[in-house]
PLY file of the C-alpha trace (Angstrom):
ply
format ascii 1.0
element vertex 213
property float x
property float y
property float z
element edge 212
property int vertex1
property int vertex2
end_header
0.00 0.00 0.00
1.13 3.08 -0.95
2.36 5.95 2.18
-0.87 8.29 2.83
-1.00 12.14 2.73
-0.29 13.39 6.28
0.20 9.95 7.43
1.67 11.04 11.20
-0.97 13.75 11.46
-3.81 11.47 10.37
-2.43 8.74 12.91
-2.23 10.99 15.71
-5.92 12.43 15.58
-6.83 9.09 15.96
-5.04 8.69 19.22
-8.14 8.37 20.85
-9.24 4.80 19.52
-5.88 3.59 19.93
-4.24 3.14 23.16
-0.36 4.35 23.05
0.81 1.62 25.23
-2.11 -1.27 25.30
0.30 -3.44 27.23
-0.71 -1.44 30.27
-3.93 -2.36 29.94
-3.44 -6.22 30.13
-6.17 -8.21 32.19
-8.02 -4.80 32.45
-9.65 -4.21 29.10
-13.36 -4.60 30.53
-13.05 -3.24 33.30
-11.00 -0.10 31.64
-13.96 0.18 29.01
-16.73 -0.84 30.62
-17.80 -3.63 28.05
-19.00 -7.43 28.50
-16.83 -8.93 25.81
-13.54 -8.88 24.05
-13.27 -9.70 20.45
-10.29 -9.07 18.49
-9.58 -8.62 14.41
-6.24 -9.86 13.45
-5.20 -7.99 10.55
-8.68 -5.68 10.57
-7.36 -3.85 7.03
-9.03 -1.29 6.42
-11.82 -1.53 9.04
-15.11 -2.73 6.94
-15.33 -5.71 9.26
-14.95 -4.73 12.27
-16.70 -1.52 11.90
-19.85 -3.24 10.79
-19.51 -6.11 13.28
-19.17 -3.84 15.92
-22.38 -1.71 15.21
-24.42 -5.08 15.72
-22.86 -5.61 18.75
-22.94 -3.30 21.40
-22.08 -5.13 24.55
-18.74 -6.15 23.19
-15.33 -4.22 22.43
-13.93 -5.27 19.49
-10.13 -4.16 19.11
-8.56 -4.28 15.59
-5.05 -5.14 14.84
-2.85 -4.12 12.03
0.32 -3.33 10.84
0.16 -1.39 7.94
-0.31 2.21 9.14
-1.97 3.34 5.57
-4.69 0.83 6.29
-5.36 1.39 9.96
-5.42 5.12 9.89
-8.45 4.55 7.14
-10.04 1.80 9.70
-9.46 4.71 12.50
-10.71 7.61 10.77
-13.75 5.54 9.71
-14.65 4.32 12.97
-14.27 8.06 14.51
-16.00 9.15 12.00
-19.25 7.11 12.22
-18.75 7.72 15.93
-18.66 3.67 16.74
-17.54 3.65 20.18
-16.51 0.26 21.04
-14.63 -0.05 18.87
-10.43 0.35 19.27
-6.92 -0.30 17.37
-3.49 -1.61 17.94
-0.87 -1.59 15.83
1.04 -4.37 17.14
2.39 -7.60 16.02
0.24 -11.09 16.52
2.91 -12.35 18.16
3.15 -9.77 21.55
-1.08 -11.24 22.09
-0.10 -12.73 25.29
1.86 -9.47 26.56
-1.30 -7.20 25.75
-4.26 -9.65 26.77
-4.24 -11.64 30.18
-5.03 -15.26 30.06
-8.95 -16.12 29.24
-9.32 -12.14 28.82
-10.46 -12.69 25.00
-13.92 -14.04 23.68
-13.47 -14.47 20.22
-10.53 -13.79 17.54
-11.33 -13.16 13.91
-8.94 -13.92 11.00
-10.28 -12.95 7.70
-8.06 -13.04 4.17
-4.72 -13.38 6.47
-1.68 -13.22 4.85
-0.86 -17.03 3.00
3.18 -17.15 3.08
3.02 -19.45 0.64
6.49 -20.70 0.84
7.17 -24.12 2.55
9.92 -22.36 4.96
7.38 -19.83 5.46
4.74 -21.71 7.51
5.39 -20.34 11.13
4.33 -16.54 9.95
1.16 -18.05 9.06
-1.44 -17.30 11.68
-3.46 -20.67 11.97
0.38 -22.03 12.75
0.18 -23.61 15.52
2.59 -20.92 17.05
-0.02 -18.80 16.81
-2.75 -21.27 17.57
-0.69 -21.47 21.45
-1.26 -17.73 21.95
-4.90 -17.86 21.01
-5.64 -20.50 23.29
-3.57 -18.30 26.18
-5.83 -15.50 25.74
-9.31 -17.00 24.85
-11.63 -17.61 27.88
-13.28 -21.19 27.64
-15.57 -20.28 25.49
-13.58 -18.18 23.24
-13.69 -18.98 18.98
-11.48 -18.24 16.21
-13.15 -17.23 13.38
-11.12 -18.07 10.22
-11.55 -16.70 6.22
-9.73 -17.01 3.23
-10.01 -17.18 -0.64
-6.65 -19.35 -0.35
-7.46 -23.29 -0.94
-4.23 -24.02 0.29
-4.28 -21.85 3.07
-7.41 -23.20 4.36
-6.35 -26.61 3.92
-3.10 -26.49 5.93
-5.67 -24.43 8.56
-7.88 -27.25 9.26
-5.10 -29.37 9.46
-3.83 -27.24 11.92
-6.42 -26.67 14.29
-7.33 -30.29 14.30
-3.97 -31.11 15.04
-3.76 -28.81 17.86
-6.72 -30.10 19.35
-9.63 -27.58 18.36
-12.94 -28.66 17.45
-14.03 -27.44 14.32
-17.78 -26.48 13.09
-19.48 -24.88 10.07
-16.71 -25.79 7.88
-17.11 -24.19 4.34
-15.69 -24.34 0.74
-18.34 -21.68 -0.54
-19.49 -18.68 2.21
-21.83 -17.26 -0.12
-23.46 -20.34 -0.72
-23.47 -21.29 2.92
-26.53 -19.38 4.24
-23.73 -18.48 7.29
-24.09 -14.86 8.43
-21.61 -12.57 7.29
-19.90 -9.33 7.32
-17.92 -8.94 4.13
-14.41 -7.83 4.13
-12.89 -5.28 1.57
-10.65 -7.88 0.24
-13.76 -10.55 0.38
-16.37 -8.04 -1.87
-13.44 -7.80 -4.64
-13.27 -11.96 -4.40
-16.84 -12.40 -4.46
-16.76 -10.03 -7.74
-15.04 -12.30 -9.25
-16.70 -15.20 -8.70
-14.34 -16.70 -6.32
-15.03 -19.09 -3.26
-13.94 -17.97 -0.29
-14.07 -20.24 2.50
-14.65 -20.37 6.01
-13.85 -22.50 9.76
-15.19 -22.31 13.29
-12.74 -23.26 15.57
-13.20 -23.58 19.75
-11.53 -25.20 22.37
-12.62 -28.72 23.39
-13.92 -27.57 26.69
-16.32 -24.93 25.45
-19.98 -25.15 25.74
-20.28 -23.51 22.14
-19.76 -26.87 21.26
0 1
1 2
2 3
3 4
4 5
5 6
6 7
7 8
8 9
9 10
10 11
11 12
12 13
13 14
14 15
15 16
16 17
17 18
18 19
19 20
20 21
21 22
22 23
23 24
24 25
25 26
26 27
27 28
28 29
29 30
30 31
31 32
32 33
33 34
34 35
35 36
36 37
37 38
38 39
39 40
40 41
41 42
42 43
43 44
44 45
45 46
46 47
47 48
48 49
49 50
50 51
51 52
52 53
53 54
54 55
55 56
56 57
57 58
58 59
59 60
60 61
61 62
62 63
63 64
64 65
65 66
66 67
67 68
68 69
69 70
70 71
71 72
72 73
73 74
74 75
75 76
76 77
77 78
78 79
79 80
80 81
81 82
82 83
83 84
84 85
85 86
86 87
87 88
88 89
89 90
90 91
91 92
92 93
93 94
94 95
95 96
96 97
97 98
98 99
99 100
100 101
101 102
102 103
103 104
104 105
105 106
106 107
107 108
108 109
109 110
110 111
111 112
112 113
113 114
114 115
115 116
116 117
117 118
118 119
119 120
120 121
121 122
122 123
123 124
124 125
125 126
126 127
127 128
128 129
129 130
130 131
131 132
132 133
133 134
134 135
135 136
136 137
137 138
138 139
139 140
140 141
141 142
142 143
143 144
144 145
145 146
146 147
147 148
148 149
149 150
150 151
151 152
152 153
153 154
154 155
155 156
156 157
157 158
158 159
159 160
160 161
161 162
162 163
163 164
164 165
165 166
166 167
167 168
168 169
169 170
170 171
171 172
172 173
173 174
174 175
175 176
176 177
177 178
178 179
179 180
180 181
181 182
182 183
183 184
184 185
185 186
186 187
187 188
188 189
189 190
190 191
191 192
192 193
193 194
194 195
195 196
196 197
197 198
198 199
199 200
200 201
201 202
202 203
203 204
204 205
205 206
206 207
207 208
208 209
209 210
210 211
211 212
């Protein structure tokens, strides 16, 4: 993605829906915010889903998570601007999850169109590795999910793979979303896709303990 205009400026009005140093707020999110639940958007782009999946939920803080400033300042500034207010941004790296969120602190994590590192030796950046997998399971609660999306075949095959492997139980497994009947809140990335008459497909994952289940 190409730098934005008055990129610094831009980032720093939006101070307010990001917290400078979210570490500090570890095991006190709810409390801090006043919310019931804690749902989190790994790689939230530029904020479509999490936006609209936050206006349909208002008892739960959803916190986006992104790297590439270009992107989040748009997912910022549009979530100021429609005046959403729980909704909040990091931009950290997946792998600090356990130094920002206390154990069981999450409710649900949401991966949609993540990165495929399609390279053999690049499997461990992945996010349904099951590097990654160990930190979810740190910071979900019991109950927690991981939603998981993709348009990648190959991405979603080594994903199921996985999860299963690591011990999740899996539901509502699809090879066609739109198909599906499944609710859903389409992505930027996903509307392009869909366009163009592509599948995208789709897993629930939970922990073997959890009475969603």
């Amino acid at each position: 993605m190409r730098k934005k205009p008055n990129l610094e400026s831009r980032l720093a009005k939006c101070a307010p829906v990001c917290p400078a140093e979210p570490e500090k707020m570890r095991g006190k999110w709810k409390e801090s915010f006043g919310f019931e639940r804690i749902c989190i958007e790994i790689g939230c782009g530029k904020g479509r889903f999490i936006t609209e999946t936050a206006k349909n939920d208002d008892k739960t803080l959803f916190i986006g998570i992104e790297r590439e400033q270009g992107a989040l300042v748009m997912a910022m500034e549009k979530a100021m601007e429609q005046k959403i207010p729980n909704v909040r941004f990091l931009d950290v790296d997946a792998e600090r999850l356990c130094e920002i969120f206390e154990d069981g602190e999450i409710d649900g994590i949401y991966l949609n169109f993540s990165d495929p590192w399609p390279k053999k030796k690049q499997a461990k950046r992945r996010l349904t590795h099951g590097d990654f997998l160990a930190r979810y399971d740190k910071v979900l609660s019991g109950d927690g999910f991981i939603y998981f999306k993709t348009d990648n075949s190959k991405l979603f095959e080594f994903s199921l793979n996985s999860m299963s492997e690591y011990g999740l139980r899996l539901r509502n497994i699809t090879f066609d979303l739109a198909a599906s009947g499944i609710p859903n809140v389409v992505t930027e990335y996903e509307a392009r896709f869909m366009e163009q008459g592509m599948n995208i497909y789709r897993v629930e994952a939970y922990k073997p303990n959890s009475s969603e289940v």
